[in-house]
C-alpha positions as a Markdown table, in Angstrom:
| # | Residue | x | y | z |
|---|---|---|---|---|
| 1 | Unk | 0.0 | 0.0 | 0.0 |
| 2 | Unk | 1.4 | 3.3 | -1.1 |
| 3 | Unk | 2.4 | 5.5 | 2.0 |
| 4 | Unk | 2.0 | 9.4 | 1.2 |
| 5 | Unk | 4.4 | 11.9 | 2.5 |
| 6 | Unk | 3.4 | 15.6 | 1.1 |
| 7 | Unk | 5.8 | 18.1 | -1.7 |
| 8 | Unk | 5.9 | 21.4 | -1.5 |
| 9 | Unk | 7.3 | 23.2 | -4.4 |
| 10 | Unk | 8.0 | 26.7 | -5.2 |
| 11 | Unk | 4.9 | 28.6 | -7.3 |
| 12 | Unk | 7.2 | 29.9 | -10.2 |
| 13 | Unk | 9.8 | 32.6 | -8.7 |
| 14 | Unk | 7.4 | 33.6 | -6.0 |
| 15 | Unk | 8.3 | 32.6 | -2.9 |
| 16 | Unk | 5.4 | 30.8 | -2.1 |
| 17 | Unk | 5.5 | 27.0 | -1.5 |
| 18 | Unk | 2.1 | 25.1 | -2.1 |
| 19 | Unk | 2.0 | 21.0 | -1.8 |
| 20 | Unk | 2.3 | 18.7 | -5.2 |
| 21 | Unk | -1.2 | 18.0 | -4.8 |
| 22 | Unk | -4.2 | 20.4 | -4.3 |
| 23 | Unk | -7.8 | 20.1 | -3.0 |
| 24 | Unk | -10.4 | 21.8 | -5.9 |
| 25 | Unk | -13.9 | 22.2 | -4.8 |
| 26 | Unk | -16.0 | 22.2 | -8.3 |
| 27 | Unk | -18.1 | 18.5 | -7.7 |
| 28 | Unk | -18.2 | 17.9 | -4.5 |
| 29 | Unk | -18.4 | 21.2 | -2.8 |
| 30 | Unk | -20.6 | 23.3 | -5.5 |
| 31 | Unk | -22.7 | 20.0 | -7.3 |
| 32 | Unk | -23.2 | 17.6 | -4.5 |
| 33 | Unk | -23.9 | 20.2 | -1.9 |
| 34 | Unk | -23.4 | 17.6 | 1.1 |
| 35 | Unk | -21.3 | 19.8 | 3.7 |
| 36 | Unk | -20.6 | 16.7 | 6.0 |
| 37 | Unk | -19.4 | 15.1 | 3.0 |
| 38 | Unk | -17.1 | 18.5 | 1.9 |
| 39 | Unk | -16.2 | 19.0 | 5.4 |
| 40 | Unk | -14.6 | 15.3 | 5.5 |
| 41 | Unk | -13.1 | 15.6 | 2.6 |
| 42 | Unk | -11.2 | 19.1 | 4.3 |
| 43 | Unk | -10.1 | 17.0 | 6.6 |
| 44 | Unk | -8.8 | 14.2 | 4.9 |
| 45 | Unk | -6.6 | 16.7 | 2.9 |
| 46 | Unk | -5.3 | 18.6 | 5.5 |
| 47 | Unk | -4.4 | 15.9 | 7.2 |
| 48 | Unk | -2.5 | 14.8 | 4.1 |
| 49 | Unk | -0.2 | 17.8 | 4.3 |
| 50 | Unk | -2.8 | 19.6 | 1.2 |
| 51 | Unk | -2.0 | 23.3 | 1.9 |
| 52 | Unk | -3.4 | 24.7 | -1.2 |
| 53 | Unk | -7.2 | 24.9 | -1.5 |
| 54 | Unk | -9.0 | 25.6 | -5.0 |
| 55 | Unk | -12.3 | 27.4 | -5.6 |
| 56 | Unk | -14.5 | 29.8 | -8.1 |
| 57 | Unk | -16.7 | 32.3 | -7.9 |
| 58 | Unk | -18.4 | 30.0 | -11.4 |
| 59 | Unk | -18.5 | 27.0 | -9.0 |
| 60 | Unk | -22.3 | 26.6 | -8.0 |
| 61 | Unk | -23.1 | 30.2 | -8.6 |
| 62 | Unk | -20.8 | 30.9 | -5.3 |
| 63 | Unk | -21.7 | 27.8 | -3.3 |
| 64 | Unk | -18.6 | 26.2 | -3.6 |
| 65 | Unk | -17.0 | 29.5 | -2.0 |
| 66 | Unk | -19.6 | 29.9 | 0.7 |
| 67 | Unk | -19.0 | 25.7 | 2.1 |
| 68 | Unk | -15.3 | 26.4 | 1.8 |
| 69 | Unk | -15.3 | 29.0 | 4.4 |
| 70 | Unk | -17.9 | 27.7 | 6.3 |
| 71 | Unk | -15.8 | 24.3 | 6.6 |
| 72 | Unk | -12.5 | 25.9 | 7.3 |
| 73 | Unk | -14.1 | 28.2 | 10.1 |
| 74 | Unk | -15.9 | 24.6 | 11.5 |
| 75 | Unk | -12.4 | 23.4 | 11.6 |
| 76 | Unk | -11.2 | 25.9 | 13.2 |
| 77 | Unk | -7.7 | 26.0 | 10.9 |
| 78 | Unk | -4.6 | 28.8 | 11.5 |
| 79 | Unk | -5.4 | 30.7 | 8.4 |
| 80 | Unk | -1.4 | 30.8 | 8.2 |
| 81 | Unk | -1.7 | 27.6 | 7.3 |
| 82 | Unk | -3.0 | 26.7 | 4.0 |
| 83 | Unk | -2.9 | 28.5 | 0.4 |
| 84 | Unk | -6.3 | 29.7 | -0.6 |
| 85 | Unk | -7.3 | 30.6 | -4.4 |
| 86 | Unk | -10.3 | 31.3 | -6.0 |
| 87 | Unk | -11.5 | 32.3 | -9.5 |
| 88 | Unk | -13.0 | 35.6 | -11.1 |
| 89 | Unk | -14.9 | 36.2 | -14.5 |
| 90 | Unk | -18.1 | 33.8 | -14.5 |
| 91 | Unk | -20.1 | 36.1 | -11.7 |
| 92 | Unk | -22.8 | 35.8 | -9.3 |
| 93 | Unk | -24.6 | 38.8 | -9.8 |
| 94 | Unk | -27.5 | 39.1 | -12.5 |
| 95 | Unk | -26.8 | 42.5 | -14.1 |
| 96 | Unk | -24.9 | 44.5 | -16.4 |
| 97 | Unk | -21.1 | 44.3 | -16.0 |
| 98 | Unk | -21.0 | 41.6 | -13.8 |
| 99 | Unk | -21.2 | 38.3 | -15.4 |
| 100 | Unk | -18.6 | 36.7 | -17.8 |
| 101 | Unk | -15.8 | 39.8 | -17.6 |
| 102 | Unk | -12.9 | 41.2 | -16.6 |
| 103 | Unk | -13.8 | 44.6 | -16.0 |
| 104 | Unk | -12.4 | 46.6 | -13.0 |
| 105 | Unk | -16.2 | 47.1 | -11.4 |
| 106 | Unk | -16.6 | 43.5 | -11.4 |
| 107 | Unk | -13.0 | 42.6 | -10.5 |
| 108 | Unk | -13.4 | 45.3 | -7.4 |
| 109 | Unk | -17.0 | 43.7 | -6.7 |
| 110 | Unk | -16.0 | 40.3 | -7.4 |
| 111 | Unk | -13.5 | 39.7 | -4.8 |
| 112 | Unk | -15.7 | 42.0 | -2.1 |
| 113 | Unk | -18.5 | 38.9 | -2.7 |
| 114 | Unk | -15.5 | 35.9 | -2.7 |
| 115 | Unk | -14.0 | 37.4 | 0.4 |
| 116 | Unk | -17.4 | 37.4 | 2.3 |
| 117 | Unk | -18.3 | 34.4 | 1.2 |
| 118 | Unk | -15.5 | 32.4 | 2.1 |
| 119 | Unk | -15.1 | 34.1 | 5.9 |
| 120 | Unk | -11.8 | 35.4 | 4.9 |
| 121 | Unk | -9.8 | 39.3 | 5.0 |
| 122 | Unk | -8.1 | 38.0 | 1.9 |
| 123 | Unk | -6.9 | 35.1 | -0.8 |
| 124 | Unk | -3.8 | 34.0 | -1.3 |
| 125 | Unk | -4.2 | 33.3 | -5.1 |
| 126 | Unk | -6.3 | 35.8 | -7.1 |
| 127 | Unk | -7.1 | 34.0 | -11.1 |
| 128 | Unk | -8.4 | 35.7 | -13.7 |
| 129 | Unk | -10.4 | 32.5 | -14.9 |
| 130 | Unk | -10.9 | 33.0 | -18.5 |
| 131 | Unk | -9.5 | 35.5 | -20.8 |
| 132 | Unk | -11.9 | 38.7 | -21.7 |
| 133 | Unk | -11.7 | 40.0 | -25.1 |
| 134 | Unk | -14.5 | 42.5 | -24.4 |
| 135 | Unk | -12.2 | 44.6 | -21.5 |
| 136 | Unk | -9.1 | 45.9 | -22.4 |
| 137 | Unk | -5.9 | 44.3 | -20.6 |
| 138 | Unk | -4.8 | 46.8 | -19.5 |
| 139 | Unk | -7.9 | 47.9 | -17.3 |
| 140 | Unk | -8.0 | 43.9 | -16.1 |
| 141 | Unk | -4.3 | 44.3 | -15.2 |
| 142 | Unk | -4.6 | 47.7 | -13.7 |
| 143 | Unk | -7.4 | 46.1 | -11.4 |
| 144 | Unk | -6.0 | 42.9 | -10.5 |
| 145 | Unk | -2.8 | 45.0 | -9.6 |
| 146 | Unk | -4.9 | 47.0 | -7.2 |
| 147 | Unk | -6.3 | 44.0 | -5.6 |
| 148 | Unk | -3.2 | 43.2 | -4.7 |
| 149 | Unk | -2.1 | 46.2 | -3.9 |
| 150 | Unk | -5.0 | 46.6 | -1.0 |
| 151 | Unk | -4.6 | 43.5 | 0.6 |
| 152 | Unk | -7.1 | 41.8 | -1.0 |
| 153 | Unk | -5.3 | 39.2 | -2.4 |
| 154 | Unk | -1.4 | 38.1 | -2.3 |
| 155 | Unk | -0.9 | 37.1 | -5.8 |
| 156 | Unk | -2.8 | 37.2 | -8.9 |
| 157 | Unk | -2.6 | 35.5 | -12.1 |
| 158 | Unk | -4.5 | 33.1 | -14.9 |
| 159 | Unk | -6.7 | 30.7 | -15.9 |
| 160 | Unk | -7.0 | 29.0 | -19.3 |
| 161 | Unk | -4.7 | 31.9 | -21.2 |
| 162 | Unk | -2.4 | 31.6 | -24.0 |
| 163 | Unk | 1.2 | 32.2 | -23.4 |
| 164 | Unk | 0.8 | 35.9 | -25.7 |
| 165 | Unk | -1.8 | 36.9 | -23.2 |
| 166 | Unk | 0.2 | 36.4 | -20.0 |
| 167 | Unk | 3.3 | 37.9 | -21.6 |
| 168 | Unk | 1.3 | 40.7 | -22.9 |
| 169 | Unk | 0.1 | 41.5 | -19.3 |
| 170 | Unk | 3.5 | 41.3 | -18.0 |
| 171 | Unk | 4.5 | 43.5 | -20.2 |
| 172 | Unk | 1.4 | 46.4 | -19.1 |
| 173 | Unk | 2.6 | 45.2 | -15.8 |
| 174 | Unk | 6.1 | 46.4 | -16.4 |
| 175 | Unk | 5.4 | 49.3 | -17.8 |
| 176 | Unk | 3.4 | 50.7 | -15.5 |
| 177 | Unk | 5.0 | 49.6 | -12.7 |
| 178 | Unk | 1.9 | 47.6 | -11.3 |
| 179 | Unk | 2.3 | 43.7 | -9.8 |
| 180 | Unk | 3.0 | 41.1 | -12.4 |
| 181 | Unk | 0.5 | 37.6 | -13.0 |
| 182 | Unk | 2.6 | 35.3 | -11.1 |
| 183 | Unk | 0.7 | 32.1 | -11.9 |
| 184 | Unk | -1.7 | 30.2 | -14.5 |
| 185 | Unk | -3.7 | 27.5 | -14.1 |
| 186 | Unk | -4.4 | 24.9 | -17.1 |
| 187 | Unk | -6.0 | 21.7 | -17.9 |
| 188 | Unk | -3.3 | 18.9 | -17.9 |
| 189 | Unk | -3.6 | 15.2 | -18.1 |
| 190 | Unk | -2.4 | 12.0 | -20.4 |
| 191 | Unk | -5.4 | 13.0 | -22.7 |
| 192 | Unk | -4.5 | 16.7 | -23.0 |
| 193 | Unk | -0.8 | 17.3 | -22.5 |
| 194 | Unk | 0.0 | 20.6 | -25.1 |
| 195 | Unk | -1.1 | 23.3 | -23.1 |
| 196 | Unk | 1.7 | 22.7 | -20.5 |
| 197 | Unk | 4.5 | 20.7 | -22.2 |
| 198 | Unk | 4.3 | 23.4 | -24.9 |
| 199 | Unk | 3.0 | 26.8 | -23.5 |
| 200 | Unk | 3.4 | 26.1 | -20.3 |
| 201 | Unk | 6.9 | 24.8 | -20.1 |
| 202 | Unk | 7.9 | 28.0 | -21.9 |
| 203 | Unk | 6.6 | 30.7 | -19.5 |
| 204 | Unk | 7.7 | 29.0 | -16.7 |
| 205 | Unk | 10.8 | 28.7 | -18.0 |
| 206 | Unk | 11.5 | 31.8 | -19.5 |
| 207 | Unk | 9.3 | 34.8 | -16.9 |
| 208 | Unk | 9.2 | 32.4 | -13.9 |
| 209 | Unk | 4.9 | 31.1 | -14.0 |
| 210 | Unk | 4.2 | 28.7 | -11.8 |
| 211 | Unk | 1.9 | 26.0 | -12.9 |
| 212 | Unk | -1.2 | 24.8 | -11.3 |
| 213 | Unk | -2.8 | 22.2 | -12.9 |
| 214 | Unk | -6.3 | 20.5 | -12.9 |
| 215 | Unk | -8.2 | 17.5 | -14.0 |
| 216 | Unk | -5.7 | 14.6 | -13.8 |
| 217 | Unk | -7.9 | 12.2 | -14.0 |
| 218 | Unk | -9.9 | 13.6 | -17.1 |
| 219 | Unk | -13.0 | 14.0 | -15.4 |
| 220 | Unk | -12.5 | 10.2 | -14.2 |
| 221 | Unk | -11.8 | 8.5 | -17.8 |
| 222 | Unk | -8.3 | 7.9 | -16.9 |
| 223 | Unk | -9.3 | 6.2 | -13.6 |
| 224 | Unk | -11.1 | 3.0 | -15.7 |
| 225 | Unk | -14.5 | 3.4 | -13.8 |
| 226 | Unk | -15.6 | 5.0 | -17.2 |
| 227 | Unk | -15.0 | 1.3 | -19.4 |
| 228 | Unk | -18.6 | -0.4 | -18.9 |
| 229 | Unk | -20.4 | 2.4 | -19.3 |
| 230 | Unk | -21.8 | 5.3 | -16.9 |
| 231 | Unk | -21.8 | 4.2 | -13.1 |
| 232 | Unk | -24.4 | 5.7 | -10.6 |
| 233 | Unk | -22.9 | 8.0 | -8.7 |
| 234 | Unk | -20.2 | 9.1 | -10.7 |
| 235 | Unk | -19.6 | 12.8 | -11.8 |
| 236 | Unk | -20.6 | 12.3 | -15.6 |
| 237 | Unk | -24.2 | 10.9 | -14.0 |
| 238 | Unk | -24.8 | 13.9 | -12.1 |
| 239 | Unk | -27.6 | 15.8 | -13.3 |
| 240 | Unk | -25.8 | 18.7 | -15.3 |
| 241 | Unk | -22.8 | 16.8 | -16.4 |
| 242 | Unk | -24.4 | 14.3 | -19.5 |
| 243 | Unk | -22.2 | 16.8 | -21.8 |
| 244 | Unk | -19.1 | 14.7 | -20.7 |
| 245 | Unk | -20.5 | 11.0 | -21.2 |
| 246 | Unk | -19.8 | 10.2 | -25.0 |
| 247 | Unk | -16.3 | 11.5 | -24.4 |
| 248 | Unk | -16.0 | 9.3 | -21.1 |
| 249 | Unk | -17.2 | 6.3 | -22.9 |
| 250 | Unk | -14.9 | 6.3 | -25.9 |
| 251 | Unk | -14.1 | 3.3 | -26.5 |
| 252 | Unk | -10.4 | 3.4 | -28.1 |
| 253 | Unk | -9.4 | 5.5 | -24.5 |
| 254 | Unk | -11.0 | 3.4 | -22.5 |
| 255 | Unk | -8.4 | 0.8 | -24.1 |
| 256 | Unk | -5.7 | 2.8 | -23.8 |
| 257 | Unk | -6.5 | 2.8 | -20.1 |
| 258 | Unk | -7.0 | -0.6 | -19.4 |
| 259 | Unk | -3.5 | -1.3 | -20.6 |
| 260 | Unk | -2.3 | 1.6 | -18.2 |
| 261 | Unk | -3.7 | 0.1 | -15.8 |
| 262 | Unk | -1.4 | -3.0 | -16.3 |
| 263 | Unk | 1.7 | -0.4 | -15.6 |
| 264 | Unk | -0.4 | 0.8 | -12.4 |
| 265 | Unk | -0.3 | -2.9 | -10.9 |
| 266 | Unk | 3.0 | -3.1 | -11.1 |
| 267 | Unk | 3.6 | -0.7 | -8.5 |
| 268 | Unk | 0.6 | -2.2 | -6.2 |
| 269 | Unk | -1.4 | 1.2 | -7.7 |
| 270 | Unk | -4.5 | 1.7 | -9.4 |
| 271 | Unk | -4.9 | 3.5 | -12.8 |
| 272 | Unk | -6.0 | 6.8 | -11.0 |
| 273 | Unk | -3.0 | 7.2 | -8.7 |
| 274 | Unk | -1.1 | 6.6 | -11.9 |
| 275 | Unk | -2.6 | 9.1 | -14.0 |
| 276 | Unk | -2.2 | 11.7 | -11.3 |
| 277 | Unk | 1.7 | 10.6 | -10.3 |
| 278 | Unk | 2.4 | 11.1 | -13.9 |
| 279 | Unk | 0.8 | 14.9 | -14.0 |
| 280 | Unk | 3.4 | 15.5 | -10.6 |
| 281 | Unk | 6.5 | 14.3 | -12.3 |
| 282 | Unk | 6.7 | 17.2 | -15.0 |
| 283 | Unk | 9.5 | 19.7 | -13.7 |
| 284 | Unk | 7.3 | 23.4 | -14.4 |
| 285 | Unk | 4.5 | 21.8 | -12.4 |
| 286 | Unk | 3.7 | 23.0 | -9.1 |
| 287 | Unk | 0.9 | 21.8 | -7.9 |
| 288 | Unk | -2.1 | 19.0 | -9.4 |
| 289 | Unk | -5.9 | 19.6 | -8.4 |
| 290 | Unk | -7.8 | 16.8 | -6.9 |
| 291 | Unk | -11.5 | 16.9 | -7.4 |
| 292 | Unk | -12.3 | 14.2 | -5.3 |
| 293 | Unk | -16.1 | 13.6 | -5.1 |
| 294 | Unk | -16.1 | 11.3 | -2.1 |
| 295 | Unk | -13.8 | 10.8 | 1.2 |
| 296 | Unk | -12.8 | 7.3 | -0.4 |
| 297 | Unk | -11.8 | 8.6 | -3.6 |
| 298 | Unk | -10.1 | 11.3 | -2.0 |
| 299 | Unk | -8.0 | 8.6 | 0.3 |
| 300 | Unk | -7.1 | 6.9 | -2.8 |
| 301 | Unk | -5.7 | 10.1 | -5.2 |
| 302 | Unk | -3.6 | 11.5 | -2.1 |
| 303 | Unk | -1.5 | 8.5 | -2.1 |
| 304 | Unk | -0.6 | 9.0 | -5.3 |
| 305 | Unk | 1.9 | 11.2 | -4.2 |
| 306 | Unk | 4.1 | 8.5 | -3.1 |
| 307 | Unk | 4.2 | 6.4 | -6.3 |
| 308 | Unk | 5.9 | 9.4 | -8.4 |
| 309 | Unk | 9.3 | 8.9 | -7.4 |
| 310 | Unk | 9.1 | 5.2 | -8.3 |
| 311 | Unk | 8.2 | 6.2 | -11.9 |
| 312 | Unk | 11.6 | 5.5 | -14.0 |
| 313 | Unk | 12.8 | 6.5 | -17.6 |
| 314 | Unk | 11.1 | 3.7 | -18.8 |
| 315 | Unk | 8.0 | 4.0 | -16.8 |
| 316 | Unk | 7.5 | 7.1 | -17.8 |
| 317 | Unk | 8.3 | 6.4 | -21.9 |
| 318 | Unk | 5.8 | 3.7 | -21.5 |
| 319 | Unk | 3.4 | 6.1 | -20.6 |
| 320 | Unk | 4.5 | 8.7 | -23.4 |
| 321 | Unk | 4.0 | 6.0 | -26.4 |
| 322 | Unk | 0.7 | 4.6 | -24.4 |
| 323 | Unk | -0.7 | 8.3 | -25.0 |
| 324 | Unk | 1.4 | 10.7 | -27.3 |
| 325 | Unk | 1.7 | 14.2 | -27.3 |
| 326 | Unk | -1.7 | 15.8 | -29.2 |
| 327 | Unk | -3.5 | 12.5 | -29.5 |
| 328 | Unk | -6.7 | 13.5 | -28.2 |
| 329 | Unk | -8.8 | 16.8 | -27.3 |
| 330 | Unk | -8.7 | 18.2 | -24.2 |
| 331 | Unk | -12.1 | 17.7 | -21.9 |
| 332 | Unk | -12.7 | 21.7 | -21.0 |
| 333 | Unk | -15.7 | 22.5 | -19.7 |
| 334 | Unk | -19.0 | 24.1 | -22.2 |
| 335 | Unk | -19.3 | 27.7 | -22.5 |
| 336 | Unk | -22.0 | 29.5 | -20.9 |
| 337 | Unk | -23.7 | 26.9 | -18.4 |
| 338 | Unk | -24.8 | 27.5 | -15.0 |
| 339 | Unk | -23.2 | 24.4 | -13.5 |
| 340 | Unk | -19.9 | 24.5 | -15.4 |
| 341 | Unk | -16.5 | 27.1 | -16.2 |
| 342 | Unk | -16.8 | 28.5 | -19.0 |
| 343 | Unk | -14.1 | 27.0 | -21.6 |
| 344 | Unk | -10.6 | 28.4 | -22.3 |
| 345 | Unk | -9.2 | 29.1 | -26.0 |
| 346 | Unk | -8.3 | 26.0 | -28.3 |
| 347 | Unk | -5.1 | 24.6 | -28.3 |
| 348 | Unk | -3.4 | 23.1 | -31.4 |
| 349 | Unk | 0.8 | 21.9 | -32.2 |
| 350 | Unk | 3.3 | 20.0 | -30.8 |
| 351 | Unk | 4.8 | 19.0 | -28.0 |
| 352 | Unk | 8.4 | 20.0 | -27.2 |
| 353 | Unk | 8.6 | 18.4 | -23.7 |
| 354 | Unk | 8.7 | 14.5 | -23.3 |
| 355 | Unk | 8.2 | 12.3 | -20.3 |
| 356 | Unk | 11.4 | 10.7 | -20.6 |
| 357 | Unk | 13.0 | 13.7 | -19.3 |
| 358 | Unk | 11.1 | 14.5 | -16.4 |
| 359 | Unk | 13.0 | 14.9 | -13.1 |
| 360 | Unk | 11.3 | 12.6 | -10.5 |
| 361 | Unk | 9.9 | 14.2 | -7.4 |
């Protein structure tokens, strides 16, 4: 049985230290509801060593916020000690300039309603969720600066942008003298691998991002349960979520994943802890979100932890040929829904990173 013992790793150049593995709240704080259930599943990650806690403003129209404050203050945790973040763009509020943008008004009101609703004086990681192409950057960049600047958050930065967009705002940021994005956060997984081993990589490397990542598990396809069909009780059952289920059931990936599971066993593992060892091992990343839907499942990711430094060279090539570089679409959320994020920009090309030259953790 895999024994976990907790990373911390450096957010880009900031001096900030978050663990290898982060707690994200989308399922089964903002869908499911169940506070017992999300307050267990606090604890389980805490207990872990999880300092770094995930949330939106998008997830559940504010829910997932308002449980996640309400469970830290039940537990009665140092606020010292954990790494809070949450996400601006979607909205809460039904009225002009406040839903799906980046403008200052909202950004100003935005965090005002985050803050409040997660019992907190500030964040510690401030995203821009989406990109706006309606608001100038420079009025976004201006604003998030500000936030920053007042105490209202500690650091600010991405979601789902290309690489031109973040250097572009580090640019206004430089020129005006105002705080720099210091992180983004992107979908990475076996199944969608460009956005950080191409654009990622780069940014990290060359201005100093750090890299949050989330999904490891590809909305659960890469944990098997998805190869005889939909189970009850799983995420793509879930009232709100049939979007996902043809691309969950696929039946050439659900192949691919039996035979990873093969390479899972060998290390007493399941495919799951696999998948998400494998997003942990890549250099630029910094920290992997868990959406864990249920205490159990929660157990079982955490663990995963401890099978990444067993992963070799040839583990890891394995893995590379099992699912190349650009073989299969990413599994970002729809656009405009209630339940979900909206989705990010499209990513096409190449791959310059492979696994073979990851340095184990």
């Amino acid at each position: 049985m895999l024994k976990a013992t907790m990373d911390y790793r450096r957010l880009g150049q900031a001096g900030l230290r978050v663990s290898a593995l982060s707690y994200g709240t989308w399922v089964t704080f903002a869908e499911q509801g169940d506070f017992d259930r999300a307050l267990q599943c606090l604890d389980i990650a805490g207990r872990a060593g999880v300092n770094l806690f995930d949330t939106a403003d998008a997830y559940g129209n504010g829910e997932a916020e308002r449980l996640l404050g309400l469970g830290f203050e039940t537990l009665g945790w140092d606020r010292a000690a954990y790494v809070l973040a949450t996400k601006l763009f979607v909205g809460t509020r039904d009225c002009v300039n406040m839903r799906q943008t980046l403008n200052r008004k909202y950004l100003l009101q935005g965090i005002e309603d985050s803050l409040q609703r997660l019992r907190t004086d500030f964040v510690d990681l401030l995203y821009c969720h989406r990109p706006d192409p309606h608001t100038p950057l420079e009025e976004t960049v201006w604003a998030m600066s500000d936030i920053v600047a007042r105490g209202k958050a500690l650091y600010w930065g991405t979601s789902g942008w290309s690489p031109a967009q973040i250097l572009e705002a580090c640019a206004i940021a430089e020129r005006h003298h105002l705080r720099k994005p210091t992180m983004e956060q992107s979908e990475y997984h076996l199944l969608a691998r460009e956005r950080i081993e191409r654009d990622g990589a780069a940014i990290h490397r060359d201005h100093g991002i750090g890299l949050t990542t989330w999904s490891p598990l590809a909305s659960g396809l890469l944990s098997g349960k998805y190869a005889g069909g939909i189970p009850a009780g799983s995420r793509a059952a879930q009232r709100g979520f049939a979007w996902l289920q043809p691309r969950l059931c696929d039946a050439a990936d659900n192949r691919r994943v039996q035979r990873m599971q093969a390479v899972a066993q060998r290390f007493g593992a399941s495919a799951a802890q696999l998948a998400i060892a494998w997003c942990t091992c890549h250099p630029a990343v910094a920290s992997v979100t868990l959406g864990a839907s249920s205490p159990a499942q929660l157990r079982e990711n955490l663990a995963a932890i401890a099978l990444a430094p067993l992963l070799d060279g040839d583990t890891l090539r394995e893995l590379d040929a099992l699912f190349p570089a650009g073989a299969a679409a990413s599994l970002d959320t729809p656009t405009n829904t209630s339940t979900n994020a909206p989705t990010g920009a499209e990513n096409t090309g190449t791959s310059t990173f492979s696994p073979s030259s990851f340095s184990l953790k």
